[in-house]
N, C-alpha and C positions, 0 to 999 in steps of 0.2 A: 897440308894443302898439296895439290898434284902439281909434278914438274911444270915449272916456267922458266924460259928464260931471264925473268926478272927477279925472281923469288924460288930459292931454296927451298925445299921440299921439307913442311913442319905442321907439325901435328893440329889439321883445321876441326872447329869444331861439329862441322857439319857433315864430316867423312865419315863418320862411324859413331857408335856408341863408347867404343875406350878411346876414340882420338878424343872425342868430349872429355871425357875426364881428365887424358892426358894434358890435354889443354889448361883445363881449370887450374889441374896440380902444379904446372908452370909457370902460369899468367903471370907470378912475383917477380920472376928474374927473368923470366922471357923479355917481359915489357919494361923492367928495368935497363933491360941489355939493349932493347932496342932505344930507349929514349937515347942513352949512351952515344947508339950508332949516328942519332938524328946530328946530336949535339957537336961529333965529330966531322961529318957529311956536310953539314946544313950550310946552304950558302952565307958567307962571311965576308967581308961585304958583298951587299946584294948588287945584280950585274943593274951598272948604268942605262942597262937597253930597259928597266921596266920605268924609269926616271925619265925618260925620251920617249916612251908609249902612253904615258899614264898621268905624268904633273903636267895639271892643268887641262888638260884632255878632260872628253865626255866620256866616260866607259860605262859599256853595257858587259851586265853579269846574267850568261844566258844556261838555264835551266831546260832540262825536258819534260816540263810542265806542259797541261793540254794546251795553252795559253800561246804556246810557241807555234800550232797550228795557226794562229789569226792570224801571225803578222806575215808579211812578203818582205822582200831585199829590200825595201826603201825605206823599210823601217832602220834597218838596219848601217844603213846610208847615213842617219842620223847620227851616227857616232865612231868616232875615232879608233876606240880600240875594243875590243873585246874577248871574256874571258869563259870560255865557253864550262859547262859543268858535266865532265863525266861522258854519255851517251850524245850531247848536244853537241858535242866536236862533230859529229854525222852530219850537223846541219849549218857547219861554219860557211859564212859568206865571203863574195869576194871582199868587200867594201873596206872594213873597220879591220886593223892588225889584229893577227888570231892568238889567242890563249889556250894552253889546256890548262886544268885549274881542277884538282882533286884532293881527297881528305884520304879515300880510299881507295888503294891501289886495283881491287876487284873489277871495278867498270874502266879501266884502262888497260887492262891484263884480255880483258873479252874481247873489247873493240878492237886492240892490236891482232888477236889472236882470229877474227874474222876477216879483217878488212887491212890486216898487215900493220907496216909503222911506217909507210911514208907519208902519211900526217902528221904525225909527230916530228920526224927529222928535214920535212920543210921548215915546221915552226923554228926548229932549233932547241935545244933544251934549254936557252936559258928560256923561254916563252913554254915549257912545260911543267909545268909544276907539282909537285906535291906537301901539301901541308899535314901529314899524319896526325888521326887521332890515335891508332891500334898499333901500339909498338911492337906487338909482338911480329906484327907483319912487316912492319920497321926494321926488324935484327935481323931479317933474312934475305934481305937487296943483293943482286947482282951487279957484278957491273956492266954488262948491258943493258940493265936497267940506269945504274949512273950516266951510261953516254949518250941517253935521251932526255933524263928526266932533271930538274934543279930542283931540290930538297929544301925544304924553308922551316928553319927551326920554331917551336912554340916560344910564348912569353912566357908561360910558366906550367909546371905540369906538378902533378898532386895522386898520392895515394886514393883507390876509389873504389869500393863493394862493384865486388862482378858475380854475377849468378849466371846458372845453367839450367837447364831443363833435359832430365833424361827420361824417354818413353811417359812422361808427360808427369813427371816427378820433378820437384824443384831442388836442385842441388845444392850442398850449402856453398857459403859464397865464399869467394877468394879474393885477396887483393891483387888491382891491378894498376899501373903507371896510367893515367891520365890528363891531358890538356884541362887547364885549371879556366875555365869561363867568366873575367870579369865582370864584376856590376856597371853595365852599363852607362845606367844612369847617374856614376860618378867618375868615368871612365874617360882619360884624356889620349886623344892617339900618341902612339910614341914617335920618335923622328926613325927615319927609313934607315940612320946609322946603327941603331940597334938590332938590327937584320933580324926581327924579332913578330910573331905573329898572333894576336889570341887566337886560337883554333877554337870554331865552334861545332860541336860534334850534330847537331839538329842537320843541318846540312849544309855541304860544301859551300853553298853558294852566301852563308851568311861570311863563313871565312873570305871568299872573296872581296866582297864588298868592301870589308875592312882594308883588307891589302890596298884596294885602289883605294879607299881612304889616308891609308897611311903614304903611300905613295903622289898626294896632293893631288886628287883627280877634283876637276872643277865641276862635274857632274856625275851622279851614279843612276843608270836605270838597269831596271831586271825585266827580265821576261823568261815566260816558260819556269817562275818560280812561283808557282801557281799555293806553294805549302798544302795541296787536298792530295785527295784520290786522283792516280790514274798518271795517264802517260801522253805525250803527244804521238798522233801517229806517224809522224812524218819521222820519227825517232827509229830507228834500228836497233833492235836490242833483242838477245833473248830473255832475261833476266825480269822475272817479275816484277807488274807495275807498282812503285810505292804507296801501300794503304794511307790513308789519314791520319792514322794515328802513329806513325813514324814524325810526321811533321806536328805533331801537337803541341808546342811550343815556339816553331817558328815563328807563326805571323809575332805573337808579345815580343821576339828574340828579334825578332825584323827591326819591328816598332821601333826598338828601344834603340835599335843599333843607329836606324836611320836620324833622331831624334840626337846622338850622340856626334854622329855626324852632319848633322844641322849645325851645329852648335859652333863646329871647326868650318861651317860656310859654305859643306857641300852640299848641295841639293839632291836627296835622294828619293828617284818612284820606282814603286812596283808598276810597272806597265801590265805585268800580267794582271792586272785584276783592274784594267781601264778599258782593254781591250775585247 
């Protein structure tokens, strides 16, 4: 990957045809070394300030879905705090306290890299987060990357088939470190002393939801997590809009999650798909 200030220059697999490879041939211990880094990194207890924005609060988990087009500021008025995803930090309001909230460091490497970081260093870093699924990107953090960002360890992470594709050839596969996805539907939140997160890799904004779940949020709604084709316009981005089938398991992952979180008494809507 090309020079950042947040990230160490390592071999991405979209630079070239031998960084591919290079990649693959490393995935074992790149992504091992980074789970390592999270594990040492990762906040330990987790800072008070997300216990004071979040328990018992309404929080809204806001996606760059088309959906985030509908609403205005008064929707947004509705709730206390909120945790934006990715490109939607573009469209943070005044009203409800702001979140950055990411799995993957790429859409916060852009935004900073277009529109700078005093977004982020208003938030403060303990209000910016990162929940990594891609360790390999993991092992390679700066610290200026650390004196923005507060790193939040997985619950558990597992051995997992990674494949490639070269000049439109399927590569064979290699093992890589990844966030282990519980069953839901038998799935008890853990208490916020285990500074601990399921990371879900479909998209950021299911890991959110949890967080403010685990965090006692007495309401959860989404918007702009539309899980289809396409992007809000109102969104700032160079980066291609997410096709449908990236989120093809979402809405069941939504479902399930929100259903799990029923169960602990919080009330969770997709707004995006009322609106």
């Amino acid at each position: 990957m090309g020079a950042s200030p947040f990230l160490r220059d390592y071999p991405h697999p979209n630079a070239s045809a031998m960084a591919r490879l290079r990649w693959m041939a490393r995935s074992p211990l790149a992504t091992r070394r980074g789970e390592q880094v999270v594990e040492r990194i990762g906040a330990n207890p987790w800072p008070d300030l997300w216990r004071q924005d979040m328990t018992g609060r309404k929080v809204l988990i806001v996606g760059s879905g088309p959906s985030l087009d509908r609403v205005d500021s008064a929707f947004f008025d509705g709730f206390d705090t909120a945790l934006y995803i990715n490109f939607a930090f573009g469209r943070a309001q005044p009203g409800p306290v702001r979140y950055f909230f990411t799995t993957d460091l790429g859409p916060g490497i852009e935004f900073i890299a277009r529109f700078g970081d005093t977004a982020f260093r208003d938030a403060g870093a303990a209000r910016c987060l990162y929940a990594p699924i891609f360790y390999d990107q993991a092992a390679n953090l700066t610290p200026e990357f650390l004196s923005l960002f507060t790193v939040i360890r997985p619950e558990r992470v597992g051995w997992r088939f990674r494949h490639g594709t070269l000049a439109g050839v399927k590569l064979p596969q290699t093992l890589a470190r990844y966030p282990i996805v519980p069953d839901f539907d038998l799935y008890d939140l853990p208490s916020p002393a285990s500074a601990r997160l399921p990371v879900v890799e479909t998209t950021s904004a299911l890991s959110a939801a949890i967080l403010a779940g685990i965090m006692g949020a007495r309401e959860i709604g989404l918007i702009g997590c539309d899980f289809s084709a396409g992007r809000a316009g109102s969104v700032d981005t160079l980066q291609k809009a997410a096709g449908a089938t990236q989120f093809r398991d979402a809405r069941s992952r939504f479902e399930a999650i929100a259903a799990m979180l029923d169960r602990h008494g919080i009330a969770t809507t997709n707004h995006s798909w009322l609106v």
